[in-house]
C-alpha positions as a Markdown table, in Angstrom:
| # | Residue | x | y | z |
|---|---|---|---|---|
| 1 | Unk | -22.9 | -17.4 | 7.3 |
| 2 | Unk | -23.4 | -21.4 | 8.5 |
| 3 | Unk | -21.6 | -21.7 | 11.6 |
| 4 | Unk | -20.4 | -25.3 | 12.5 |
| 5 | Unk | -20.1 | -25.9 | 16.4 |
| 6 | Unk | -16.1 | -27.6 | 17.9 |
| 7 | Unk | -14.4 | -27.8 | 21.3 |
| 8 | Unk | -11.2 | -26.3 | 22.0 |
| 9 | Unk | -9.2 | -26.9 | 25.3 |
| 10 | Unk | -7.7 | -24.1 | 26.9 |
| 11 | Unk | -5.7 | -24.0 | 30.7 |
| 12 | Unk | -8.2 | -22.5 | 33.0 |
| 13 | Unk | -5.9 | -19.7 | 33.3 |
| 14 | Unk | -6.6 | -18.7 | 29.9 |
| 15 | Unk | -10.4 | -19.2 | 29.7 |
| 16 | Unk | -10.6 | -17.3 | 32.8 |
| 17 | Unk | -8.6 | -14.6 | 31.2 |
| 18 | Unk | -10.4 | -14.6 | 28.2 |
| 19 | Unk | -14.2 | -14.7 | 29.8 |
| 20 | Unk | -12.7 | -11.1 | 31.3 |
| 21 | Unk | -11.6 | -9.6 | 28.3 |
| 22 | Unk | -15.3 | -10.7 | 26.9 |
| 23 | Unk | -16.9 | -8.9 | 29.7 |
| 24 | Unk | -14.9 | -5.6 | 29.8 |
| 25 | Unk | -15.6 | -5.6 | 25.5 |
| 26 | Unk | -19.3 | -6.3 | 26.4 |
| 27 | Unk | -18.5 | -9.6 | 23.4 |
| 28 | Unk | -19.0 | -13.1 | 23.5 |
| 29 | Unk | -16.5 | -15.4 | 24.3 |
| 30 | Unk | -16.6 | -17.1 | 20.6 |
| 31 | Unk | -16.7 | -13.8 | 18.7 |
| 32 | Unk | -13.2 | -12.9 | 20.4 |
| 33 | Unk | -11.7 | -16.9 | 19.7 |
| 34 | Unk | -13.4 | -16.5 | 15.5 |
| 35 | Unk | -11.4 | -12.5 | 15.5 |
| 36 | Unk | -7.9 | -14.2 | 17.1 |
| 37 | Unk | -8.1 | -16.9 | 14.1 |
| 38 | Unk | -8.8 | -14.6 | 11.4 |
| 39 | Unk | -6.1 | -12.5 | 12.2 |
| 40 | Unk | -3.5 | -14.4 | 12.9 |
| 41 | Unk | -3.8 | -18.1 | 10.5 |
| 42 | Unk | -6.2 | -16.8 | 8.0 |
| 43 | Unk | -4.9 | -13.3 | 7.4 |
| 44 | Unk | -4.1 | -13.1 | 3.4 |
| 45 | Unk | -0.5 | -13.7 | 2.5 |
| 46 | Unk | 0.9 | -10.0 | 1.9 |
| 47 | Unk | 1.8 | -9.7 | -2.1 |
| 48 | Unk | 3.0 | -7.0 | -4.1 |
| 49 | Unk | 5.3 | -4.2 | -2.8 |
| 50 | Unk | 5.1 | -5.2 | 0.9 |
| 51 | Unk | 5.7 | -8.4 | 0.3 |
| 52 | Unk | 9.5 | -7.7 | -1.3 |
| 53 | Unk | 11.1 | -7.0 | 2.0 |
| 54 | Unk | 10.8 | -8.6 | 4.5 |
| 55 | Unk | 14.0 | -8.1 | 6.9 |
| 56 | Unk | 14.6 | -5.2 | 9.6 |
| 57 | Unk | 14.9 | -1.8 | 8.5 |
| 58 | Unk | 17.4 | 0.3 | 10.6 |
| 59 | Unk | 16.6 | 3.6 | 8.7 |
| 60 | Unk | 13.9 | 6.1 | 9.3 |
| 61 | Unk | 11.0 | 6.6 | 7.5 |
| 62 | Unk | 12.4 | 9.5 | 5.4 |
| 63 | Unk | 14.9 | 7.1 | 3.6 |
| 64 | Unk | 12.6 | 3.7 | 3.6 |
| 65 | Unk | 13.2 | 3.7 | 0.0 |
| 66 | Unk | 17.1 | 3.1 | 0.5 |
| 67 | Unk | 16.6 | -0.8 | 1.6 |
| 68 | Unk | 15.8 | -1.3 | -2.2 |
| 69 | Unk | 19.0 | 0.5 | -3.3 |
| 70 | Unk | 21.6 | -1.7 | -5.2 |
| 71 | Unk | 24.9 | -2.1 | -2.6 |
């Protein structure tokens, strides 16, 4: 895979937050910014049966099926 180089500005806060988490995961600085973006604005759009409901669920997981129940 072609990797194209870009700049992103972060408070030095962050970056110094950032460089740490790098260090204690023994990873580079860029693989942890490339994981963040994957996961959280290029994640697929959920389809199928997940995708159906989408609102809180107050039930346990024994009666999960009741939120698609006719009222």
């Amino acid at each position: 895979m072609s990797m194209v180089k870009t700049q992103v500005y972060l408070p030095r806060e962050e970056l110094k937050a950032l460089h740490r988490v790098a260090r204690e995961r023994r990873r580079r600085v860029a693989d942890l910014v490339r994981e963040a973006v994957r996961s959280v604005w290029l994640r697929p759009v959920a389809t199928g049966p997940v995708a159906l409901w989408d609102g809180p669920f107050a039930g346990s997981s024994a009666d999960h099926d009741a939120a698609f129940d006719e009222p």
